[in-house]
C-alpha positions as CSV (number, residue, x, y, z in Angstrom):
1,X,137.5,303.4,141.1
2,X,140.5,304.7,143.4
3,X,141.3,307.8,144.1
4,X,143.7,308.2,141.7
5,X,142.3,306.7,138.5
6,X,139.7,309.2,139.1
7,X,141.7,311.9,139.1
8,X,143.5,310.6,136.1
9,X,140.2,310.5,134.3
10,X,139.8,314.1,134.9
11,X,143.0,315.4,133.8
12,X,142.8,313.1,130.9
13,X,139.4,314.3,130.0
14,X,140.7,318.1,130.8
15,X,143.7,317.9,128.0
16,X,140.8,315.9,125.4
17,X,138.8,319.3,125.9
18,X,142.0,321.3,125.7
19,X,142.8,319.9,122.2
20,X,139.8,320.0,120.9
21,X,139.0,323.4,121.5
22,X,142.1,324.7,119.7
23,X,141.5,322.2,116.8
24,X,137.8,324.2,116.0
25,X,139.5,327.4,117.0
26,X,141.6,326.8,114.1
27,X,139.3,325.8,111.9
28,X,137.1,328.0,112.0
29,X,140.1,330.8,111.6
30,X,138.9,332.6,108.8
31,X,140.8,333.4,105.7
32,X,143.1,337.3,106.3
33,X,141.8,339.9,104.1
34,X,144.9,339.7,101.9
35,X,144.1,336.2,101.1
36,X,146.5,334.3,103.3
37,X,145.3,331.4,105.2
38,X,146.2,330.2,108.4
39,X,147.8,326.9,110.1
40,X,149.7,325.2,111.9
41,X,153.4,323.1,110.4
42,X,152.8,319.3,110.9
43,X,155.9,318.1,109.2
44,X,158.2,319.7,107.0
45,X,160.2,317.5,104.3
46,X,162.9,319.3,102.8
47,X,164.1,316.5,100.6
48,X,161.1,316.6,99.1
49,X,160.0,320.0,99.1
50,X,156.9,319.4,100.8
51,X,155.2,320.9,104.3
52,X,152.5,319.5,105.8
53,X,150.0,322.0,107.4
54,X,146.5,321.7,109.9
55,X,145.1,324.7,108.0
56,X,142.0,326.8,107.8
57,X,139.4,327.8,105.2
58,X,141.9,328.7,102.0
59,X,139.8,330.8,100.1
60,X,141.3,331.2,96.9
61,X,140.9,327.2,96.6
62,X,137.5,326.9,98.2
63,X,138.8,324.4,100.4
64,X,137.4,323.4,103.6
65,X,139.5,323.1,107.2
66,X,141.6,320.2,106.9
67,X,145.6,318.8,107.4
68,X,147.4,318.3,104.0
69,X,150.4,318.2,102.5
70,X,151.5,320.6,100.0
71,X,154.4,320.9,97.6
72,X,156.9,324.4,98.4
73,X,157.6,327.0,95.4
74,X,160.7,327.9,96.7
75,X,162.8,325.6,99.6
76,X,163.7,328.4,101.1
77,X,160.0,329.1,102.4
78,X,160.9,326.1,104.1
79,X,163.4,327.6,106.5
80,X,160.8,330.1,107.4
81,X,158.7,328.2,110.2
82,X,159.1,324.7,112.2
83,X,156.9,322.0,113.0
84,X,154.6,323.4,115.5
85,X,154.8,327.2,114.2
86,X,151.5,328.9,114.0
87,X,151.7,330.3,110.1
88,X,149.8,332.3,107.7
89,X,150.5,330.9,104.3
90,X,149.3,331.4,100.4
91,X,148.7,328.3,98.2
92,X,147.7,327.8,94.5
93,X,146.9,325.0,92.1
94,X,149.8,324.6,89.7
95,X,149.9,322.5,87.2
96,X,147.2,320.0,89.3
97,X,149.0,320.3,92.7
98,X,148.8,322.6,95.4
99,X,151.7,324.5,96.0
100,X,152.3,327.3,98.9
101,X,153.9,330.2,97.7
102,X,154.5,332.1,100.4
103,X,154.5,331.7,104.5
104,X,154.6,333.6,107.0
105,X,154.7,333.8,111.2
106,X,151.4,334.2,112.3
107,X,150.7,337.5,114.1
């Protein structure tokens, strides 16, 4: 292997450990005490109403770490992060789907 592949390898290897040290940072992010959870904005679909989000442990819901997509209460929560933006949210169940109702920059 050359010289170069090898060093290639290495910062190849260097970003893998990057990334997947802030993916278990983040999951393992535990819930706030005022019951807000915490992610990151994948994708945010204003047409319809729905934001994606890498989250944490959401308490309220006893749902696990994971990426989803939720549907928005009100479209202008929306206009309150981007994709990329570190967030503390709320969700519920409503009527079967989960909904955030509230979101937040995270501290």
């Amino acid at each position: 292997m050359s010289r170069a592949s090898r060093c290639h390898v290495r910062a190849g290897v260097a970003v893998l450990g990057l990334l997947m040290a802030a993916s278990a940072a983040l999951a393992q992010a535990p819930a706030s005490a005022d019951g807000l959870a915490t992610g990151e904005v994948r994708r945010i679909d204003r047409e319809a109403r729905k934001i994606t989000l890498r989250h944490g442990e959401i308490a309220n819901l006893a749902m696990p770490p994971m990426t989803m997509v939720f549907q928005v209460a009100d479209p202008a929560l929306m206009d309150r992060a981007k994709v990329g933006d570190r967030v503390q949210f709320r969700a519920d169940k409503v009527d079967g789907a989960y909904r955030v109702t509230e979101i937040l920059p995270a501290p």
